[in-house]
MARSEZA-327212 format. One line per 2 residues: number of its first residue (from 1); their letters; for each residue x, y negated, z of C-alpha. Coordinates in pm, 1 decimal, always signed. Layout:
NUM	A	X/Y/Z; ...
***
This chain:
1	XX	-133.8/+1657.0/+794.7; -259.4/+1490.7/+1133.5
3	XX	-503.3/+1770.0/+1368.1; -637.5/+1509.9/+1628.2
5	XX	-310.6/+1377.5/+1728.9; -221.5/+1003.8/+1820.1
7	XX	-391.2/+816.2/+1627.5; -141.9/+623.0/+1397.1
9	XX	-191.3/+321.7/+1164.7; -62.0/+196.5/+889.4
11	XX	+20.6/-84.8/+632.6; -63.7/-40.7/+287.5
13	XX	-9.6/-232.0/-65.5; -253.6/-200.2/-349.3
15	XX	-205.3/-221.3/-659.3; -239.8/-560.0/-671.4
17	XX	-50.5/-694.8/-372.5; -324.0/-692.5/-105.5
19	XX	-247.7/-521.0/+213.3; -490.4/-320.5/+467.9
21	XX	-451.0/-175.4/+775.4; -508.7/+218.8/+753.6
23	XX	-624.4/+374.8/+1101.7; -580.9/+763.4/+1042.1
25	XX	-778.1/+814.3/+1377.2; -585.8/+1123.9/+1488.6
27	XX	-703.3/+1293.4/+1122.8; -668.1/+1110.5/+820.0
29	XX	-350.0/+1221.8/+585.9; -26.4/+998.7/+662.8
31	XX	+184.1/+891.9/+335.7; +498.9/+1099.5/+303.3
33	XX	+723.5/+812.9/+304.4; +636.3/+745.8/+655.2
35	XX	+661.4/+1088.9/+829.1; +1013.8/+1091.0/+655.0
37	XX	+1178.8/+805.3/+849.4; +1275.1/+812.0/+1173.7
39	XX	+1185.8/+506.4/+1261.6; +799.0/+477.4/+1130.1
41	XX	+649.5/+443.6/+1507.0; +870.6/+174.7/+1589.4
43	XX	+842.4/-43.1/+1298.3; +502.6/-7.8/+1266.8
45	XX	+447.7/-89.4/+1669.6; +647.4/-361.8/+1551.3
47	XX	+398.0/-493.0/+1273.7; +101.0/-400.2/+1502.3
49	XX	+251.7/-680.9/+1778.8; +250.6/-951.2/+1453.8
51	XX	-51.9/-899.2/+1391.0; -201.6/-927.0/+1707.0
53	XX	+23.8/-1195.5/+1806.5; +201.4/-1008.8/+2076.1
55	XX	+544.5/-1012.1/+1938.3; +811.4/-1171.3/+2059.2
57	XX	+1076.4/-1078.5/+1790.5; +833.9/-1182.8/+1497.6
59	XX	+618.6/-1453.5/+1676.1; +438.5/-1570.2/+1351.0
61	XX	+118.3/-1749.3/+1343.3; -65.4/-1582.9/+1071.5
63	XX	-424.6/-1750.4/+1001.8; -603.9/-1732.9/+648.4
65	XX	-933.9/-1857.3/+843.2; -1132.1/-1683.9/+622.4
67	XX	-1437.9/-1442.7/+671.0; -1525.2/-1113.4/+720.7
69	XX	-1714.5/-834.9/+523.2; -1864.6/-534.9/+679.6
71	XX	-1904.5/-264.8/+426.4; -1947.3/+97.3/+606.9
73	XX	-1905.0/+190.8/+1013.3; -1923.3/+456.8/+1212.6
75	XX	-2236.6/+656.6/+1267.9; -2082.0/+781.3/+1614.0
77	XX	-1943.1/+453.1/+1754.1; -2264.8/+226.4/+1628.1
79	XX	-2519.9/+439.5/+1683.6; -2691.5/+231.5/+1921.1
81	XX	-2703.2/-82.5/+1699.0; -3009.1/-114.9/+1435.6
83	XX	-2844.0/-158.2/+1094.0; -2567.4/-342.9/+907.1
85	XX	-2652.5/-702.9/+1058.0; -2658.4/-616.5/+1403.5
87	XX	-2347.0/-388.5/+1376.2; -2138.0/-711.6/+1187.6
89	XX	-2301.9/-947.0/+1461.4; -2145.3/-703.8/+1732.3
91	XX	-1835.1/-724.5/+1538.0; -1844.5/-1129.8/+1528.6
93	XX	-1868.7/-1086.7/+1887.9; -1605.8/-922.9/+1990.0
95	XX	-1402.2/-1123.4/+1763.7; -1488.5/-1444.7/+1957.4
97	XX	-1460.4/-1257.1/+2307.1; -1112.7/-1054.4/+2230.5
99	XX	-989.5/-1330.8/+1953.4; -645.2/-1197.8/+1805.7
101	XX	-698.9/-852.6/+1964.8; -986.7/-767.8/+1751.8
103	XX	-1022.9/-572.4/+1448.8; -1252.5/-827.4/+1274.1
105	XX	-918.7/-1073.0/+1320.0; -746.5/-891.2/+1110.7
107	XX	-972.0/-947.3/+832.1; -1051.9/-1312.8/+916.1
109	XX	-702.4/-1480.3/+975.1; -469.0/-1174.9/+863.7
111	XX	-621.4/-1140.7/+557.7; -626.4/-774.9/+547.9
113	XX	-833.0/-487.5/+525.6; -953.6/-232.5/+737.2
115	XX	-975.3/+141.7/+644.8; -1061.5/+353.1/+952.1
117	XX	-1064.5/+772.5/+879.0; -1339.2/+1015.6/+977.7
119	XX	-1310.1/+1144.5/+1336.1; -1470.5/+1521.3/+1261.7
121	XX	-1232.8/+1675.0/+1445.2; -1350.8/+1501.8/+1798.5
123	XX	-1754.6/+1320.0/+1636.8; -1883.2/+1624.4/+1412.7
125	XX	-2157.1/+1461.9/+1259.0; -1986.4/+1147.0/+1233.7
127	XX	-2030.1/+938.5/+868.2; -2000.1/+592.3/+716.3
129	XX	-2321.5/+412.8/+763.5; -2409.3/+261.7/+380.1
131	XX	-2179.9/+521.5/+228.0; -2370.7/+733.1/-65.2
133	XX	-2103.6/+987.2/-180.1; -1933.0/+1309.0/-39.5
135	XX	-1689.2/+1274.1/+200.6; -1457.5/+1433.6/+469.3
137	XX	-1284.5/+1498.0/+781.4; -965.8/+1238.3/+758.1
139	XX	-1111.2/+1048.6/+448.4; -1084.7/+701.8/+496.3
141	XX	-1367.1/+451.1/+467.4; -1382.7/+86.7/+414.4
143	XX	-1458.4/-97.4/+712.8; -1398.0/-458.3/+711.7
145	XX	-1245.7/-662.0/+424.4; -1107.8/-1034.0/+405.7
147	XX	-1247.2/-1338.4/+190.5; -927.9/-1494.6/+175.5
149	XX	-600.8/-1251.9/+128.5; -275.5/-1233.2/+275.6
151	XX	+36.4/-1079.8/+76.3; +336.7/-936.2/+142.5
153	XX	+518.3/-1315.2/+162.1; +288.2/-1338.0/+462.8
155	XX	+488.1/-1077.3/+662.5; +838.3/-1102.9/+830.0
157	XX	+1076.4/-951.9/+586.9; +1200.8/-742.6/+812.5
159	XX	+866.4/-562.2/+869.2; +791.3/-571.1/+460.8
161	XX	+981.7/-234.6/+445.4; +702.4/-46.9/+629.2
163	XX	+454.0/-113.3/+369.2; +370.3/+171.5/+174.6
165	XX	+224.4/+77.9/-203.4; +2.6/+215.6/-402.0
167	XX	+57.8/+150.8/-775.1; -292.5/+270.9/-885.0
169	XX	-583.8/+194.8/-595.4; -719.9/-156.8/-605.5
171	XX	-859.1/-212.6/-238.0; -1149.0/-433.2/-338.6
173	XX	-1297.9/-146.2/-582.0; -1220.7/+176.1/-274.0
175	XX	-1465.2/+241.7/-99.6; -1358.9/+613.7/+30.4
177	XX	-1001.1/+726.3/+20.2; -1030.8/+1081.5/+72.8
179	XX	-739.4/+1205.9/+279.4; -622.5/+1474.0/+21.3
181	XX	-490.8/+1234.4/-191.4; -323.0/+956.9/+47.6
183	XX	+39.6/+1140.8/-27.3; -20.8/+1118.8/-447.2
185	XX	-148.0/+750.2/-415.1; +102.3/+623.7/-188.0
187	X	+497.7/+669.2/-209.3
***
């Protein structure tokens, strides 16, 4: 299990063929199917370049020019914005400014969501904002999620094997994903 290392993100598969981005942010649990191959880090520097357009081995155009839903964020990292609106108009914003670099792109033309873990190790007292229930040090949270969904047919084939899948968790019903069980719910 990641102690503030790198942080290192991830593809995943529900159970129903949707895909999200994981960001473990140095502390969230890493699916044992990664951390056994040997070449995990480059593939999935690979998929990150698709995404955000910078590749030149998989230069596909992916755009589901959909919306964006902002469900929980960071305490720590919003903490001078005054509620849900004004964090998802900050988000909008950065989205026009940085385009495919941002994280809300990756909702709004990837068609993916966006899980981002609990940074205790490094932000103490950090939490989701809107998030009722227990959670922990490495779970991860719901950020962002699409209107309009990509699948795996959206992605290179070559980059399809670095998906991990989940044949139980349904993305649109998780809202936490604690960290102790990211190893039994993905292969």
């Amino acid at each position: 299990m990641p102690q503030g290392a790198d942080c290192f993100t991830w593809i995943a598969m529900d159970c129903s063929g949707k895909l999200a981005v994981m960001s473990n942010n140095g502390f969230g649990d890493l699916p044992e199917s990664l951390l056994a191959r040997n070449d995990s880090e480059e593939l999935l520097n690979e998929f990150s370049d698709f995404l955000f357009e910078e590749s030149k081995k998989y230069p596909g155009n992916l755009q589901k020019n959909g919306l964006v839903n902002l469900h929980f964020y960071s305490s720590w990292i919003y903490r001078s914005k005054n509620g849900k609106n004004e964090v998802l108009l900050d988000i909008l914003n950065d989205w026009k400014n940085r385009g495919n670099l941002a994280n809300a792109n990756l909702s709004i033309n990837k068609g993916m969501f966006v899980f981002e873990a609990l940074d205790r190790g490094n932000i103490p007292n950090e939490f989701p904002v809107g998030y009722s229930g227990k959670c922990e040090n490495g779970d991860y949270y719901k950020h962002l999620s699409p209107t309009i969904f990509s699948s795996i047919e959206d992605i290179p084939l070559p980059l399809r094997g670095i998906i991990v899948k989940s044949d139980s968790l349904d993305f649109s019903q998780a809202n936490l994903i604690s960290s102790g069980d990211i190893r039994k719910l993905f292969g």
